[in-house]
C-alpha positions as CSV (number, residue, x, y, z in Angstrom):
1,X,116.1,119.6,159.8
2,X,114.7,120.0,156.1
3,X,116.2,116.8,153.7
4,X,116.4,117.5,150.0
5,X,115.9,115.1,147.5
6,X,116.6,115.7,143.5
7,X,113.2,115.6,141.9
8,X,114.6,115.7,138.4
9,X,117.8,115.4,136.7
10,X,119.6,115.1,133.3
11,X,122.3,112.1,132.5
12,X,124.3,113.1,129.8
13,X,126.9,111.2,128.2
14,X,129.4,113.8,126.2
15,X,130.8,110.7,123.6
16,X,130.1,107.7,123.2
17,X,132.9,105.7,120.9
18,X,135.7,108.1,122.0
19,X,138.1,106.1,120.6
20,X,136.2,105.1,117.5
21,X,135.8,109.3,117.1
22,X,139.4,109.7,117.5
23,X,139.9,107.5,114.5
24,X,137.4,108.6,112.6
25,X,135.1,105.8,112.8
26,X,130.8,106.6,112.6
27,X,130.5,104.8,115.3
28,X,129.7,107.4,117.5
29,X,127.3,109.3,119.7
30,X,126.0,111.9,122.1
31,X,123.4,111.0,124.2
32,X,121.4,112.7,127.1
33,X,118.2,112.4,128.8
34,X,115.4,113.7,131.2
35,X,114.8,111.8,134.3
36,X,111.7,113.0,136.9
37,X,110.9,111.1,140.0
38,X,113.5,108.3,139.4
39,X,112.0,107.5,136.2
40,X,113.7,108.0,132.2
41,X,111.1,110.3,131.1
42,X,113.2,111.4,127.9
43,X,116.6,110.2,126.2
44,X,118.3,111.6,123.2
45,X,120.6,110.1,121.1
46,X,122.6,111.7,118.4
47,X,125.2,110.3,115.7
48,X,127.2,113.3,114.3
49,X,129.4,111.5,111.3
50,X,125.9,109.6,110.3
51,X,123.6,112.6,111.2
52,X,120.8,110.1,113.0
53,X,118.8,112.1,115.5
54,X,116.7,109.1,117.9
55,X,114.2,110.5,120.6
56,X,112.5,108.6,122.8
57,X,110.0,109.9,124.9
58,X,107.5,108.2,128.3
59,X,104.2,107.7,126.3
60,X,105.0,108.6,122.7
61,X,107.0,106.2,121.5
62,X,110.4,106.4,119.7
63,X,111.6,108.5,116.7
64,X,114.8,108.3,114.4
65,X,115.0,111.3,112.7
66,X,111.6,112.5,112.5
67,X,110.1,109.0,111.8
68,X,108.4,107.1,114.5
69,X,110.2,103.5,115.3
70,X,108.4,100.3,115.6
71,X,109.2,97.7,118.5
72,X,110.3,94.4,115.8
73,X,107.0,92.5,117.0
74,X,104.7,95.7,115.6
75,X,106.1,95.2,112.6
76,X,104.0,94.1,109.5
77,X,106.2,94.2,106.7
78,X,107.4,91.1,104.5
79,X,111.5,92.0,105.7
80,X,110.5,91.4,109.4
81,X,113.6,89.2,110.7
82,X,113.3,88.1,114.1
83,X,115.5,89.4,116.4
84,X,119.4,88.1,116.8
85,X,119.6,85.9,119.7
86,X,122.7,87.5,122.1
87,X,124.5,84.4,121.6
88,X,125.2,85.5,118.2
89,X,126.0,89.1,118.9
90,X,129.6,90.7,118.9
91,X,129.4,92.5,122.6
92,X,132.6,95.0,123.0
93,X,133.3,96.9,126.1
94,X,135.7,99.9,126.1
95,X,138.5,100.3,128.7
96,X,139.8,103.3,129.6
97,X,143.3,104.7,128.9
């Protein structure tokens, strides 16, 4: 008996910040991405109501619309701010109606 085993598959996330949509909050997104051999090869993300396009991609690096994006410790420019510990950070999770 022959198994079967998915060798590639996209995730793809329709909204993200329904309820912030719904409102009419920017804080939204559409997101999707490319997964081979049980590894993120590709993700996607777009914001509609700020019209920010982000693409990463396995190798090449990251992009926000059009521009390549720079991990925080690449950076070499007099505004660098380190990053904001997580103790510090507003974390919201959204339940379900």
């Amino acid at each position: 008996q022959k198994s079967h085993s998915i060798l590639f598959y996209f995730p793809f996330y329709s909204t993200q910040g329904t309820t912030n949509f719904a409102s009419g909050l920017p804080l939204t997104c559409v997101s999707i991405g490319f997964c081979d051999g049980g590894k993120v090869q590709m993700g996607v993300v777009y914001a509609p109501m700020t019209n920010e396009l982000y693409l990463g991609l396995r190798g090449y690096g990251s992009y926000r619309n059009g521009k390549r994006i720079l991990p925080r410790n690449n950076k070499t420019t007099a505004d660098t701010k380190p990053p904001t510990p997580l103790s510090s950070a507003v974390v919201n999770y959204e339940f379900g109606y």
